[in-house]
C-alpha positions in Angstrom: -0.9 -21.9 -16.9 -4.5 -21.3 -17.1 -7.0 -23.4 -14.6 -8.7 -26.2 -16.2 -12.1 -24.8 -13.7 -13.2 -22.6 -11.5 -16.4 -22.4 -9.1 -18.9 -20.1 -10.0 -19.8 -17.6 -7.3 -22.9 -18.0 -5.7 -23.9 -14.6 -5.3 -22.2 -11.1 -5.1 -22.2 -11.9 -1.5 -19.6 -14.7 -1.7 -16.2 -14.1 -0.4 -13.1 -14.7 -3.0 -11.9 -16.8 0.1 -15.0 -18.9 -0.4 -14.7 -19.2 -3.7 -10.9 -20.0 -3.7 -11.8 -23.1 -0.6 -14.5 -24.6 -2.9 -11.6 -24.7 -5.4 -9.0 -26.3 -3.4 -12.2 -29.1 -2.3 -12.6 -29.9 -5.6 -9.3 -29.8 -7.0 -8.1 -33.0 -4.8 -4.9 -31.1 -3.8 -3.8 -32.4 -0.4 -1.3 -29.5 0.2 -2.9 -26.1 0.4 0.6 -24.7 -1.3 -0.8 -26.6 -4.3 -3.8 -24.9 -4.6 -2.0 -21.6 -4.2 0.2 -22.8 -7.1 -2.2 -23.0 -9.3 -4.8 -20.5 -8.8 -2.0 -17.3 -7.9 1.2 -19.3 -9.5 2.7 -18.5 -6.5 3.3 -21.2 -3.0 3.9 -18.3 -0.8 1.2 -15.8 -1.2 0.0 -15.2 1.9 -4.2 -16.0 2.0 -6.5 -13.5 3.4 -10.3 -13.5 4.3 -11.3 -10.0 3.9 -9.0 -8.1 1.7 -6.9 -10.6 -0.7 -3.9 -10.0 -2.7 -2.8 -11.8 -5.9 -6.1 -11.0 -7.7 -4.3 -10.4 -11.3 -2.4 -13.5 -11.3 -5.9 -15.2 -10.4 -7.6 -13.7 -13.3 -4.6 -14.4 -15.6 -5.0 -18.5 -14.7 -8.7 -18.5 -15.2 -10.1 -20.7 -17.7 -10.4 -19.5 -21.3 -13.4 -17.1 -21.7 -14.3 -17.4 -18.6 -15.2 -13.6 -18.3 -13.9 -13.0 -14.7 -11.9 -9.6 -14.0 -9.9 -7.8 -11.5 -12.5 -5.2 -11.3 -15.7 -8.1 -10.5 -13.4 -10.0 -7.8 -12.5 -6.9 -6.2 -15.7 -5.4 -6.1 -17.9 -8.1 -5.8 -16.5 -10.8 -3.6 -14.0 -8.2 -1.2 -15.0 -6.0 1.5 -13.2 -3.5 -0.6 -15.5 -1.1 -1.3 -16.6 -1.4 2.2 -13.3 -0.3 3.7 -12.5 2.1 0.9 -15.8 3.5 1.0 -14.3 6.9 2.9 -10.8 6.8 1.8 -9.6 9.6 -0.7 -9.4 8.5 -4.1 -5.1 8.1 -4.3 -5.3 6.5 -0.9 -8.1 3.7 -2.3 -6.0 3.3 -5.5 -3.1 2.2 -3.6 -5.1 0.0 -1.7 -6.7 -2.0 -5.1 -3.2 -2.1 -6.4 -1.9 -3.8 -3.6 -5.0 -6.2 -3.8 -4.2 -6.8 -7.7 -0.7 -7.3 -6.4 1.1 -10.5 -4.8 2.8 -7.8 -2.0 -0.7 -7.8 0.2 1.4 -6.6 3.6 0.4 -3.1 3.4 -3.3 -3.6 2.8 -5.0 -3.3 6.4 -2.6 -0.3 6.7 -3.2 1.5 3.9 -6.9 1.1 4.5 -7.0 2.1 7.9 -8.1 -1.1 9.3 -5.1 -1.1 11.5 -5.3 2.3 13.1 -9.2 2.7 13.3 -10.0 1.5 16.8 -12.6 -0.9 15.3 -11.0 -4.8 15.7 -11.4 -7.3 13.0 -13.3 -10.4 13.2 -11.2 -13.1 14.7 -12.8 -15.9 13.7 -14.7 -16.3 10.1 -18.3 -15.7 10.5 -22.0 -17.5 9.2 -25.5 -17.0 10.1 -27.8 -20.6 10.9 -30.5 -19.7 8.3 -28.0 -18.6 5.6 -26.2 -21.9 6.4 -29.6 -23.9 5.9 -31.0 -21.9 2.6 -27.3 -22.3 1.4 -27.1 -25.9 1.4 -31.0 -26.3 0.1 -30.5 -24.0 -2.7 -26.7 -24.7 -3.9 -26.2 -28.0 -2.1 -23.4 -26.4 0.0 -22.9 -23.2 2.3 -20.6 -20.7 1.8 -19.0 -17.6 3.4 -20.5 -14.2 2.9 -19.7 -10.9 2.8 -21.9 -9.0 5.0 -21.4 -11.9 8.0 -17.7 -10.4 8.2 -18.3 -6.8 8.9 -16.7 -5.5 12.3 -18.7 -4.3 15.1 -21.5 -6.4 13.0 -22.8 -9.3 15.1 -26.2 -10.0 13.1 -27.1 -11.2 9.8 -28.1 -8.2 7.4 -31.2 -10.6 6.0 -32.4 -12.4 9.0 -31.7 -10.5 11.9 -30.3 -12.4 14.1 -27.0 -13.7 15.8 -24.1 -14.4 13.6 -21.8 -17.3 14.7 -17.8 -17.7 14.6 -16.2 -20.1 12.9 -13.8 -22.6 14.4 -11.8 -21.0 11.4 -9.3 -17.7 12.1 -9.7 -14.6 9.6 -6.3 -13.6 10.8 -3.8 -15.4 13.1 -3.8 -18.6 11.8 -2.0 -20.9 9.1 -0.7 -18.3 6.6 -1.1 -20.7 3.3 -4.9 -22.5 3.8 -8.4 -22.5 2.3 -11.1 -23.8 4.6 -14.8 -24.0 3.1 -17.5 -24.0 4.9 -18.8 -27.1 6.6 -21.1 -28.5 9.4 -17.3 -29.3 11.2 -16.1 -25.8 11.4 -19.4 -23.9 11.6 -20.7 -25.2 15.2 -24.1 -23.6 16.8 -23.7 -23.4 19.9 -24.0 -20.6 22.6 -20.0 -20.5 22.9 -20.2 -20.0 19.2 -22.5 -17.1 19.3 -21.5 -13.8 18.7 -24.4 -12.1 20.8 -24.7 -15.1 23.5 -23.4 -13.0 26.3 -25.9 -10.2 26.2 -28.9 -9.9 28.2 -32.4 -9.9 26.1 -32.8 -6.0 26.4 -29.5 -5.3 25.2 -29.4 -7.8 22.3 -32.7 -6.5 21.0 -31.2 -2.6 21.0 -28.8 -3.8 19.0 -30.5 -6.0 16.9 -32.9 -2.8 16.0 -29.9 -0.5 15.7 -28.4 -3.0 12.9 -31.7 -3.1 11.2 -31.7 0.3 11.5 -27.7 0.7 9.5 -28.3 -2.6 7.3 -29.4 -0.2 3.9 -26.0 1.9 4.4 -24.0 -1.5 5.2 -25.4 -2.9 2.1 -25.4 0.0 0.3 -21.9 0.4 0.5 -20.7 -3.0 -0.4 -23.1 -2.9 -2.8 -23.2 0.2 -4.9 -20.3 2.5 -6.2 -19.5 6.0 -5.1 -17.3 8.8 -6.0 -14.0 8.7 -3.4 -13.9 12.7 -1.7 -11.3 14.1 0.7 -11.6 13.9 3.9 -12.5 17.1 5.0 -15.4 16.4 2.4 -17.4 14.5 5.1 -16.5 16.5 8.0 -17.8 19.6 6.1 -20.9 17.1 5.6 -21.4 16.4 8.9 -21.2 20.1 9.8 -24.3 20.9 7.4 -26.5 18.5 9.3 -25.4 19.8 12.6 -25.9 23.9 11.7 -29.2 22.4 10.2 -30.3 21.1 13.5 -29.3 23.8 15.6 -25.6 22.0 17.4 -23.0 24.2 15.1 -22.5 27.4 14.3 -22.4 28.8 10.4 -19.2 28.9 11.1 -18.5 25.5 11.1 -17.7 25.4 15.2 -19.8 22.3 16.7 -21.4 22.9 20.4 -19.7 19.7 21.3 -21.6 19.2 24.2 -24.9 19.5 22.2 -23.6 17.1 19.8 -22.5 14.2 22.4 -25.9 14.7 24.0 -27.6 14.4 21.1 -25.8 11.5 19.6 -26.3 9.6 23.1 -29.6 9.4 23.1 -30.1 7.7 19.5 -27.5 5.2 20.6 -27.3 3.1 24.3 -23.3 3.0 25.7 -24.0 -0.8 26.0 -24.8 -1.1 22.2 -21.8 1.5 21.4 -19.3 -1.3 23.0 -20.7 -3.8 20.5 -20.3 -1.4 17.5 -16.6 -1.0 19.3 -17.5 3.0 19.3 -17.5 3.6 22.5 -17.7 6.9 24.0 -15.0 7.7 26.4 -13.7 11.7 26.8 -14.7 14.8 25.0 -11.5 14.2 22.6 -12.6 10.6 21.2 -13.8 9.6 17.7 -17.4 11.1 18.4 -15.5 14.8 19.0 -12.5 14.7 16.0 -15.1 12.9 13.5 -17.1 16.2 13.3 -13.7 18.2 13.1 -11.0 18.6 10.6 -10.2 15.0 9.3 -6.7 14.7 9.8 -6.9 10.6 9.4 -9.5 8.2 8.1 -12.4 6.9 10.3 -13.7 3.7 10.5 -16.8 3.1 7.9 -19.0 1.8 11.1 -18.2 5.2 13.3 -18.8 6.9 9.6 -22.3 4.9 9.7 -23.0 5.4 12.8 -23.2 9.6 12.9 -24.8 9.3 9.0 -28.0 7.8 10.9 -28.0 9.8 13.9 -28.2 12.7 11.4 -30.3 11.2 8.8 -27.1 11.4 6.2 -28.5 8.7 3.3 -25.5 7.2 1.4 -26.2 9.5 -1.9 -26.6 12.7 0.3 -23.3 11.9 1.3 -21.7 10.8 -2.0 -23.8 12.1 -4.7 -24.6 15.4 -3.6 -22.2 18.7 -3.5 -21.6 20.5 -0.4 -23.9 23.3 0.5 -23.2 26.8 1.7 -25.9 29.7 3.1 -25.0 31.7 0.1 -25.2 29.1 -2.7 -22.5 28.1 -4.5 -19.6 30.2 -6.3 -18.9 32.2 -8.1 -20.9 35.7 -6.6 -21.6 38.8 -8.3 -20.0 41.9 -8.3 -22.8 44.9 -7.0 -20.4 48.2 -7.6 -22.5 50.0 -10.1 -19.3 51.5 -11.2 -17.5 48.7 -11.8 -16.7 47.1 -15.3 -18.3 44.1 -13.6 -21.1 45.1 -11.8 -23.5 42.4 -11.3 -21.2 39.7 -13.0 -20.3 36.2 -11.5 -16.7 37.5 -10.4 -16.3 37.0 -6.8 -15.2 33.3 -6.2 -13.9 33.7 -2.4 -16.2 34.4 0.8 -15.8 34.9 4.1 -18.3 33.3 6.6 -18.9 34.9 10.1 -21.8 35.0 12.4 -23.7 37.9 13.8 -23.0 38.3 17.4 -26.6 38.9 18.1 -28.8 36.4 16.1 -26.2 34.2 14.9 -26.8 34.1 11.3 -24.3 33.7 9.1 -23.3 36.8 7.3 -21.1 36.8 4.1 -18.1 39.0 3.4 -17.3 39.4 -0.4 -14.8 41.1 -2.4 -14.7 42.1 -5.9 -11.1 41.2 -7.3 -11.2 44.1 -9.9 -12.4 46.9 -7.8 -12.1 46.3 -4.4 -15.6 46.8 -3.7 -16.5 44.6 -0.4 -19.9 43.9 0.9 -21.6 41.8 3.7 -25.4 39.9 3.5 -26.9 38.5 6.1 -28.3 34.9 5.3 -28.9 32.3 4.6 -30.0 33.2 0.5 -33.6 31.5 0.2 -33.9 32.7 -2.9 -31.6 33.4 -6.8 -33.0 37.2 -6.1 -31.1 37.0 -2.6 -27.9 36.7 -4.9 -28.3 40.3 -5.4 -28.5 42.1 -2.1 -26.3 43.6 0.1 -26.5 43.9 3.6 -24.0 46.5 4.2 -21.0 48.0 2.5 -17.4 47.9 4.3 -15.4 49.0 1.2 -16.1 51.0 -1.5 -13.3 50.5 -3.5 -10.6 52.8 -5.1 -12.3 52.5 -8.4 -15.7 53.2 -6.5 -14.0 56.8 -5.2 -11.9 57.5 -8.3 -15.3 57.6 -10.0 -17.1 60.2 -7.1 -14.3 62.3 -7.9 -14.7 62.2 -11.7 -18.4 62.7 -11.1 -17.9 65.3 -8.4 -16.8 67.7 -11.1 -19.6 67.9 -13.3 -23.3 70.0 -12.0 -24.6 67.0 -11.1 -27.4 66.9 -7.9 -26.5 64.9 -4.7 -29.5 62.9 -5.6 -28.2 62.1 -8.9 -25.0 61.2 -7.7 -26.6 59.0 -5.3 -28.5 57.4 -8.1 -25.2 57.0 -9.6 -22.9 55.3 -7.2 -25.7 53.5 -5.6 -25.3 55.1 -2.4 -27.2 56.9 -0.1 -26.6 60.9 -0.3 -25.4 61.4 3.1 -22.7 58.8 2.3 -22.0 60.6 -0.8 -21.5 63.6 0.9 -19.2 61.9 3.9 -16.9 60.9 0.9 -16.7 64.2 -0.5 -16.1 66.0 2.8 -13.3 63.5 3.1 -12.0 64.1 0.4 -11.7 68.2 0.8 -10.3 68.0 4.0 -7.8 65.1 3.3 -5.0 67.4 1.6 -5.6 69.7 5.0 -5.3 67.3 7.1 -1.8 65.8 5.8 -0.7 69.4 6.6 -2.0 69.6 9.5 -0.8 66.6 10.7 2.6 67.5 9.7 3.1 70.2 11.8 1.9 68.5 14.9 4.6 65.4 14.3 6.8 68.3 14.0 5.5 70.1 17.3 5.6 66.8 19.1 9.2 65.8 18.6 10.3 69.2 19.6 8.3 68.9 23.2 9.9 65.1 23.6 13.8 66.6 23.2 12.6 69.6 25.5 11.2 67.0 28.1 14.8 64.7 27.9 16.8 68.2 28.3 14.7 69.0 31.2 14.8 65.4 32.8 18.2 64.2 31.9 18.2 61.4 34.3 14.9 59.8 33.7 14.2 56.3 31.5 12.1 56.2 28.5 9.2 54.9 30.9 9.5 57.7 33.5 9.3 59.8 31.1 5.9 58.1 29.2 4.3 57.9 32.7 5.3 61.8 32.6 3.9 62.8 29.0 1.2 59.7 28.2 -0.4 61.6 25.7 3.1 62.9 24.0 4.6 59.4 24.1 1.1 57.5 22.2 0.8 60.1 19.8 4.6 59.6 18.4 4.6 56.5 19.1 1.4 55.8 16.6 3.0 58.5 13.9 6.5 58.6 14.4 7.4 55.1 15.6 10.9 54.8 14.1 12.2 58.4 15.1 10.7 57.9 19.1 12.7 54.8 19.1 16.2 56.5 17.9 15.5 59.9 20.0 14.9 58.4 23.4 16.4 57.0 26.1 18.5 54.0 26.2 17.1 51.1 28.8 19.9 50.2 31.0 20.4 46.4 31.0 20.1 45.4 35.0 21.4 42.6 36.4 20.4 40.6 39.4 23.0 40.4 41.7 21.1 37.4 43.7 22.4 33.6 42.9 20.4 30.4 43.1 21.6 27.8 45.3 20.7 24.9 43.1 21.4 22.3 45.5 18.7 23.5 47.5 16.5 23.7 44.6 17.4 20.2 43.4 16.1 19.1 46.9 13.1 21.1 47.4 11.8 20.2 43.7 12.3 16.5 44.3 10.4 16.8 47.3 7.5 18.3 45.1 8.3 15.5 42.1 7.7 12.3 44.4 4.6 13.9 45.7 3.0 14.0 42.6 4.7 10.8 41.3 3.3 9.0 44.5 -0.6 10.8 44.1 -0.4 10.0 40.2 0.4 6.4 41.2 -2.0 6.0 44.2 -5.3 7.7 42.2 -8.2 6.2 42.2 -9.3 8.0 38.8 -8.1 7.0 35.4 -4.6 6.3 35.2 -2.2 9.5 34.0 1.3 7.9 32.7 3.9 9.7 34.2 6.1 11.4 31.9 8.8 14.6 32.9 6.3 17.5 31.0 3.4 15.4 32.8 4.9 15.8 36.6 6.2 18.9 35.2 2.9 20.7 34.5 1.4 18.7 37.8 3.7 21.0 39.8 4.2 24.4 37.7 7.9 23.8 37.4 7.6 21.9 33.5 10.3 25.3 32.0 12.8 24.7 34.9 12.4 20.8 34.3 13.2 20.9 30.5 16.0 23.6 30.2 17.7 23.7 33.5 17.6 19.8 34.3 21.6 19.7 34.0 21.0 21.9 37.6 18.7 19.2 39.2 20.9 15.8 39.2 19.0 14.4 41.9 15.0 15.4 40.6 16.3 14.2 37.1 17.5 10.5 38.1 14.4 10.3 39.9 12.3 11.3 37.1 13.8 9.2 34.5 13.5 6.1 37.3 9.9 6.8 37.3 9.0 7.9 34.1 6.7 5.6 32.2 7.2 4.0 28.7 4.0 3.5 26.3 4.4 -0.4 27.0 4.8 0.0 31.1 1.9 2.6 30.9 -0.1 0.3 29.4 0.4 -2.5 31.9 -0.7 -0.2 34.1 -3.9 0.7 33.0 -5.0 -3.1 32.0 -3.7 -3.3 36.5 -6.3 -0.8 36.8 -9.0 -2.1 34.8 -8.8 -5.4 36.7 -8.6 -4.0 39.7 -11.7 -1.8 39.7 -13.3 -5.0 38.0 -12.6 -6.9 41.0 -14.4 -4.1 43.7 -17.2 -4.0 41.3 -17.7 -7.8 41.3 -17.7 -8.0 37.7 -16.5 -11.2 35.5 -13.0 -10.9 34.5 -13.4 -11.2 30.6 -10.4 -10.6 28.4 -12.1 -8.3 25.8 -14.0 -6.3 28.2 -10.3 -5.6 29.7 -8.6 -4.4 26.7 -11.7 -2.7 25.6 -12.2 -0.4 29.0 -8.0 -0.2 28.9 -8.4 1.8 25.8 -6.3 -1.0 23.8 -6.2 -1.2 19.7 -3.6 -3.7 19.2 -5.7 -6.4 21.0 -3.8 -9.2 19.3 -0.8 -8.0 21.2 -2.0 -7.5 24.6 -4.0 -10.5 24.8 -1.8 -12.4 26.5 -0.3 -10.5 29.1 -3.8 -9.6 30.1 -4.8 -13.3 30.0 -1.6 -13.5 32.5 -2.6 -11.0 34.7 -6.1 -12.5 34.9 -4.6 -15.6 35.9 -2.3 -14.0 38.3 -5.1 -12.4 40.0 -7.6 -15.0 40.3 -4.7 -16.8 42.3 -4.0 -14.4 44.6 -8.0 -13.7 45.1 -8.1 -17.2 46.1 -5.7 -17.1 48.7 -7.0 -14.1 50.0 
């Protein structure tokens, strides 16, 4: 049944959730279940701030010409094309289907929201001045787009603190619209998103966000292509060799790249983009590697400025190489092909001197294979050679053909565009070839006959007393003769060690060594390690033993599986840690700032028990 009205948006920035709660305001439902009835035709559909569902049965109830699509909502009034922004294409299709669907469950997931390390908002968010202009302009606020972004505590137009809601983006009643209202949108410093900071860190950040606002806009804003993932780490790769922290070959001087990336952004104002930098093997490392999963569009934003990456070098330009583009030409003189686009494959290296990047390339119709130093500069470049590591069969056939007529060495060279002494290398080659195979003939011949002479004359020695006896002998049928050394030599003699292994005394004197590391892993001061059996394993050099003879070791193996860690216990461990070392360090015990330093992602799910522990150890600090 189509709607008999629906709001207007106020402006691209409007969230659908907005839109929807002005709805439901003016409808005079009492029961939110109501309003879901008749904008989705469905009272269970499950309401979402950021990235809706049920966006074809909306468009199906609008009012008659109304003009609204699937397409507009989506795009428009979403932080879709925000969080699909760096998805493959497939991957973003599923994503808008689910949104055009009533089955929203697998959104955040199939985005990558879930898995990104970079938390959603909790609470719904608004800016004071856009609050104020709102209601001037419109005669009510409303909830925008760009106040929702994660790791994003500013507004994108004023610059300064964004404030939450008393309203949950996630969490809360699955089945409400709330608008926005002087009630739920409260200014106060409890309120504000940046109220904790000291003034030099909020105005780092604040200048850092002013510094990403065009690429946050830009990419809620504007359309681009979807690429594969390894499209932007090959990206990333080109700005790097262009400032000197990779290699033409596509390996990144880590090290280079973490101190260079540190000093355009402060660890304090890293936290507050939820980027922080932690290990040589975090996001900052495997974002400039191959992409294997998704990253977050912030962390994605984040290394685009550091590099100076606009949004349409990223999207709307193709990925560059030292040697152009393919296909390459073909520069056998001799070949059908000669100086024709044929060659669509090349091999990068580096020169081990200078560290250029030199090109290998292989005709696929005559073998011929040259190398050029670059990078090209120029379309002339195209057509040199550095050096030649293949000539090609069709290259000799055609000496040979050429060899026979009263040509000059000269004009040969002319010819085969080579130089005469390599000319003449090839045709010396080629006399002595047929020579040679005779020659070496005989001297396979020769050498089995002095190999059965020295086993007659050493009957009792192995195959490797005998090598050590005849080094030379043994390498040179062992390079042309392989099979017939193998079948005409002595056969090893299979020894067996007549000494047995108590096990019980092993048992013992490896548990011994297990609850010594167990007891240091669990007594460190440093980062907690969670104890698993390869972990102890590896700690004392005995991980083989551990994992294929651990039917031998009853007593190390009830111990280890005693000990051993599951994710869940490990992870209580390292929140104990966290509060802990907070403690010595006399620092406030705040629940984010726990989960954050404990390396948490599911925050929603640890909350609690780290709220618990806090409790737990405030108590036992006041005692003490």
């Amino acid at each position: 049944m189509s709607l008999v009205f629906f709001p207007s948006p106020y402006s691209d920035d409007e969230l659908l959730y907005s839109i929807c709660a002005r709805y439901h305001k003016r409808s005079g439902n009492v029961h939110e279940k109501a309003t879901l009835h008749d904008l989705f035709s469905n009272r269970g559909l499950t309401t979402s701030v950021f990235l809706p569902s049920g966006i074809s049965a909306l468009v199906s109830n609008m009012p008659p010409f109304s003009g609204y699509s699937e397409e507009q909502f989506v795009f428009e009034n979403t932080l879709y094309p925000y969080n699909s922004a760096f998805l493959p294409a497939n991957q973003a299709n599923k994503v808008y289907q689910s949104m055009l669907s009533n089955d929203g469950k697998d959104i955040y997931v199939r985005a990558g929201v879930v898995a990104s390390g970079v938390p959603q908002n909790k609470f719904i968010r608004f800016c004071p001045l856009c609050f104020e202009e709102d209601e001037k302009k419109y005669g009510e606020p409303y909830f925008h787009r760009t106040h929702q972004l994660s790791g994003i505590h500013c507004c994108l137009e004023h610059f300064m603190p964004l404030y939450s809601s008393t309203i949950l983006a996630s969490g809360g009643s699955k089945h409400r619209f709330e608008f926005a209202s002087k009630d739920n949108c409260i200014i106060n410093e409890d309120h504000n998103t940046l109220g904790h900071l000291s003034v030099s860190t909020k105005e780092k950040y604040i200048n850092h966000v002013i510094q990403l606002a065009p690429y946050l806009k830009g990419l809620l804003n504007k359309r681009f292509d979807h690429k594969e993932l390894n499209w932007f780490e090959q990206k990333y790769k080109q700005a790097l060799i262009a400032k000197g922290i990779a290699y033409y070959s596509g390996r990144v001087k880590q090290e280079d790249w973490r101190a260079f990336f540190e000093k355009r952004y402060d660890q304090s104002v890293l936290d507050l983009f939820y980027s922080s930098l932690s290990s040589k093997g975090d996001w900052l490392s495997m974002i400039v590697q191959k992409h294997r999963k998704s990253f977050h569009p912030l962390r994605h934003i984040l290394v685009m400025n550091a590099l100076g990456i606009s949004l349409n070098d990223m999207f709307g330009t193709g990925l560059k190489s030292p040697f152009g583009s393919s296909p390459w030409f073909c520069l056998n003189p001799v070949c059908d092909y000669y100086r024709q686009p044929v060659i669509k494959d090349i091999e990068l290296t580096l020169s081990d001197k200078t560290k250029d990047p030199v090109g290998t390339f292989k005709c696929p119709n005559c073998g011929y294979t040259y190398t050029r130093r670059g990078p090209d500069r120029t379309q002339q470049d195209r057509l040199r050679k550095t050096r030649v590591k293949s000539y090609g069969e069709v290259w000799k056939t055609k000496l040979r053909e050429l060899s026979k007529l009263d040509l000059s060495l000269r004009e040969l060279s002319r010819r085969m565009g080579a130089d005469p002494n390599t000319i003449k290398r090839f045709l010396n080659d080629e006399k002595e070839s047929n020579w040679n195979i005779e020659q070496k003939t005989n001297s396979v011949k020769e050498d089995c006959q002095n190999w059965m002479s020295l086993q007659r004359k050493y009957p009792q020695k192995s195959i490797k007393q005998l090598r050590e006896a005849e080094k030379a002998l043994y390498m040179r049928l062992y390079r042309n003769n392989r099979e017939w050394l193998k079948a005409n030599s002595p056969k090893p003699i299979k020894r067996t060690s007549p000494e047995r292994i108590d096990w019980n005394k092993r048992d013992e004197e490896i548990l011994e060594r297990v609850s010594e590391a167990v007891k240091n892993l669990l007594n460190s001061e440093d980062r907690p390690v969670r104890i698993t059996i390869g972990k102890v394993g590896n700690l004392i050099g005995e991980r083989a033993i551990l994992e294929k003879k651990f039917d031998k070791l009853p007593r190390t193996m009830k111990y280890l599986q005693e000990k051993a860690e599951t994710v869940e216990q490990f992870t209580e461990r390292r929140i104990e840690h966290v509060i802990n070392e907070m403690y010595k360090n006399n620092e406030e015990l705040k629940t984010w700032i726990i989960l954050r330093k404990s390396g948490i992602k599911d925050w929603n799910l640890w909350k609690k028990t780290v709220e618990e522990k806090i409790k737990s150890r405030e108590y036992l600090f006041s005692i003490e």
